[in-house]
N, C-alpha and C positions, 0 to 999 in steps of 0.2 A: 504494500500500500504506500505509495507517493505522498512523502509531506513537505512542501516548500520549506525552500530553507530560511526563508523572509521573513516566515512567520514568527521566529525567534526574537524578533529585532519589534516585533510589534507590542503594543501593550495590550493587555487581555483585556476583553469588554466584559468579565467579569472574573472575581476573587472570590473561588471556592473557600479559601483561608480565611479570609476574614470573615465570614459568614455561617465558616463551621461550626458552630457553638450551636445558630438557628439549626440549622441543618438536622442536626442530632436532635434536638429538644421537638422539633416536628416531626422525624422519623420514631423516636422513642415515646411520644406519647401516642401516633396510633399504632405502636407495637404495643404497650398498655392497654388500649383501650379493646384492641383484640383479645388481647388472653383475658382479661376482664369478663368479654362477651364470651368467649368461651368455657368460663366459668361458671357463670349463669345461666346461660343455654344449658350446662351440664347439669347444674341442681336443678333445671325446670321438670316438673314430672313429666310434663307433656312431649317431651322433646327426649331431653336425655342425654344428651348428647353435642358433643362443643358444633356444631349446627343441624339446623332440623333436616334430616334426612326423606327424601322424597319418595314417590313409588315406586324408584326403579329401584331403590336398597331397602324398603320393607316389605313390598309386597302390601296385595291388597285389591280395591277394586274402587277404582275414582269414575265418578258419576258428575258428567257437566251436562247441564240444563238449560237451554235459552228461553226465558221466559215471556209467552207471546201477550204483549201490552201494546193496547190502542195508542195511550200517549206515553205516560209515564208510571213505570211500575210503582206498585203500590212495597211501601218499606214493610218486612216481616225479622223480625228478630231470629237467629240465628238460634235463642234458645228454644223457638218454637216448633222447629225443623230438627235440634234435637230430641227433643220431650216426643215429638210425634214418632219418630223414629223407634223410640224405647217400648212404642207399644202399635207398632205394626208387626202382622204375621202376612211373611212373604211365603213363607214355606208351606207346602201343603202335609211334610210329613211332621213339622211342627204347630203346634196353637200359637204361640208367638217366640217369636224373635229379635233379641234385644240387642242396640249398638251404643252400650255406653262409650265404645271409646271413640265412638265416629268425629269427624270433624267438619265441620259443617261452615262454607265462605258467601257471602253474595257477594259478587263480581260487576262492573261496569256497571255504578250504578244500580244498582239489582236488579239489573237484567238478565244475569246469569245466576246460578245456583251451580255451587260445585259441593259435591260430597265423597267422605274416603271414609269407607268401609271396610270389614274385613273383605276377602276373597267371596265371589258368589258367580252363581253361576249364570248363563244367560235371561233362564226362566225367571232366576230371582231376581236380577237386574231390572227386568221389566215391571215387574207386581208391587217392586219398590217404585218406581218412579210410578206406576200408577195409582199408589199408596197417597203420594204426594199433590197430585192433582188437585185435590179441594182444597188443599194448604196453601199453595206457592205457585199453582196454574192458572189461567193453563199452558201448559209447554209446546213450542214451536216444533212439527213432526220432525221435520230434517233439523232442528237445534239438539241434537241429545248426543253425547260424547261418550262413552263407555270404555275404560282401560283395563283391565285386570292382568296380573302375575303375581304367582305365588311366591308362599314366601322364601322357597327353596330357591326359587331363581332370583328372588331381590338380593339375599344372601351372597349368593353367587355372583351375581352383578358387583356387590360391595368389597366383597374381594377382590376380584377380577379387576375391578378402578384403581384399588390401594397399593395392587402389584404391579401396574402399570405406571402409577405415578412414583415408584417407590422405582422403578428399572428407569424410566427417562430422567429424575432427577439426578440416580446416578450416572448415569450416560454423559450427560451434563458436567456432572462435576469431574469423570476423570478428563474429557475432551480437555476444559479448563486448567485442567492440572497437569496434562503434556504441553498446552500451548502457552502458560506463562509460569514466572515462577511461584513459588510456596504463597509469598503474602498478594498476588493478585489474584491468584485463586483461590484462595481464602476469602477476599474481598469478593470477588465475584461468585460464588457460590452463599456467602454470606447476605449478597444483596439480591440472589434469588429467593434465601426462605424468609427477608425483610417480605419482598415481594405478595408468593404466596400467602404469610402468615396475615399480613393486611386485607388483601383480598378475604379471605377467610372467616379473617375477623369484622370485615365489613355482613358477610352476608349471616354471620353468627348474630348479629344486631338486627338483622332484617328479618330474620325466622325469630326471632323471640317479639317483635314489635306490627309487622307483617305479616308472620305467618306463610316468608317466603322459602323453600323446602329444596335443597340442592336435589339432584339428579345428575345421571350420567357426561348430560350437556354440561355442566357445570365442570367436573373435571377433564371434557375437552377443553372447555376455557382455562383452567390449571397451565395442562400442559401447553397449549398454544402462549400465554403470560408470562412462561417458563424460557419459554425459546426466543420472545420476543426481547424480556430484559435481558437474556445474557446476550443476544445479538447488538444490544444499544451499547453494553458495558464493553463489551471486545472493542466496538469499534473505540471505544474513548481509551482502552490500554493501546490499543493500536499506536495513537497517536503520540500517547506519553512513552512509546517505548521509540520512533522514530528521532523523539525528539533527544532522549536521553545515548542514541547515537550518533549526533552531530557534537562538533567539539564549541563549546561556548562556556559561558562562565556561569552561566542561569544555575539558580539555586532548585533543588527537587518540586518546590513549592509552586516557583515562579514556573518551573516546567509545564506542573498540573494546572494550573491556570490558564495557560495559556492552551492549552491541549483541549480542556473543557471549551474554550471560548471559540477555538476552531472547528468540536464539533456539536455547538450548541446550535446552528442555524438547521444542520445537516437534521439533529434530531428532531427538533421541533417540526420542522416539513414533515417528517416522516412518522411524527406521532398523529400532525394534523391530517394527511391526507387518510392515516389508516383510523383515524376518529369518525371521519366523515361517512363511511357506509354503514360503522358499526352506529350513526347517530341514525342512519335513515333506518335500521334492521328497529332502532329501540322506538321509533315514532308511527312505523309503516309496516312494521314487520307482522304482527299480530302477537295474540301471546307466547306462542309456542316458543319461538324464539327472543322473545322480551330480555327476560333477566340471563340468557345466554350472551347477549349485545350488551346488556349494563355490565356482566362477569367482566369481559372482553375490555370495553371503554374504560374499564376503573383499571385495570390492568395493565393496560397502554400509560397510563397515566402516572401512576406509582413506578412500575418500570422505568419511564425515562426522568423520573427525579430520582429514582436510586441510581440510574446511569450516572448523569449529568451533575448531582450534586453528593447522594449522600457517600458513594465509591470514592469520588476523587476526596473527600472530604477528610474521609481516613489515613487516602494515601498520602497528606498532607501528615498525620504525624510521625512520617519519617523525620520529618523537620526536626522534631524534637529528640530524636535518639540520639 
């Protein structure tokens, strides 16, 4: 990679150095506020777990409803939709059937109705949502959404995610660790699980507040967040290592500044343009892919301030050894 040799003789349009104290006290309180959330996600009964886990890792059977309204649907309380629940009988080889643990959302305005049940089967699928009809209908024919997997393959799904993010992480980190030496791979592997553990702890806050529930999409977004800040932070060692090959008098400090400032235009273009589809997926996209695009955009965003600030920031206390 080609670094002018002019650029040494320039002054940096900015000072990682002087700014590192901010640097850190930003990155370390939403590193707090994560494990924070992840703590409390964990003692919540409902959850359980440092974030709410979706259908594809518990299994179950999620029921969405479009609800057909002339102008504006009428508001029904969520506890009404469970209560009913508790005392319908879907089954014909049962008198009734009870879902205390059901969870029960209205959706866009309550227009929609979603609910997640244990696992049921198609008959019972149906006799529930017609259970529902005098409660919260009536419901649009072609509006009705029906997901069901058990809980052997949510299981399976849940591992299958944790081994795959547990082999790319490290794939990552040895790459890192033949391409620079001990403390920028350190740093850079460091400002990968800054990365993730924010993300995480962003949507750890959102399933406890929200009610928003990862899923498999969600550790595509992981891994793609993964790739993307060690791709932002390489290119910034790139630079600081081209520079610490030219023969000059610059002190480590003044190097890293300067290295930051050369590829702080390059980053910014390239967080901005890959912002921009992930802003149309979150405004146009529908829901499916919703909180996949928000995963994605928060991602991009944390990434290139650990590229651009919080990385070089550290590599600033050579200064002081």
């Amino acid at each position: 990679m080609s670094f002018p040799t002019e650029i040494a003789t320039k002054k940096p349009k900015i000072s990682i150095y002087r700014h590192r104290q901010k640097v850190w006290l930003a990155s370390g309180l939403a590193v707090l506020m994560s494990i924070v959330g992840f703590i409390v996600s964990s003692l919540d009964s409902s959850i359980g777990l440092p974030v709410r886990p979706g259908l594809d890792f518990t299994g179950g059977t999620q029921i969405r409803l479009e609800r057909d309204c002339s102008d504006q649907c009428n508001q029904i309380g969520s506890e009404v939709i469970s209560e009913a629940l508790n005392n319908i009988s879907i089954s014909q080889n049962e008198s009734s059937q009870k879902f205390f643990g059901a969870r029960v959302q209205f959706l866009d305005e309550y227009n929609s109705l979603s609910i997640r049940v244990p696992s049921l089967s198609a008959s019972e699928s149906k006799n529930l949502i017609q259970s529902l009809v005098n409660i919260a209908g009536p419901f649009k024919s072609g509006g009705q959404y029906i997901e069901t997997i058990g809980p052997t393959l949510g299981a399976q799904l849940l591992k299958t995610t944790l081994i795959s993010l547990f082999a790319a992480f490290s794939c990552v980190a040895f790459y890192i660790s033949i391409r620079f030496d001990k403390k920028f791979s350190f740093l850079a592997i460091l400002a990968l699980i800054h990365d993730v553990l924010i993300i995480c702890g962003i949507f750890s806050w959102l399933g406890i507040y929200l009610d928003v529930e990862v899923n498999s999409l969600f550790a595509v977004a992981l891994l793609t967040i993964a790739g993307y800040s060690v791709n932002d932070t390489v290119v910034v060692f790139d630079r600081i290592r081209e520079l610490n090959k030219q023969d000059n008098s610059l002190n480590p400090t003044q190097k890293i500044d300067l290295a930051v400032s050369a590829t702080l235009t390059r980053t910014l273009y390239t967080s901005g343009t890959t912002l921009l589809p992930l802003f149309a997926l979150i405004f146009f996209g529908g829901s499916t892919l919703y909180w996949f695009a928000v995963a994605l955009a928060l991602g991009v965003i944390v990434g290139s301030w650990s590229s651009i600030a919080l990385v070089p920031s550290l590599l600033t206390l050579q200064k002081d050894e």
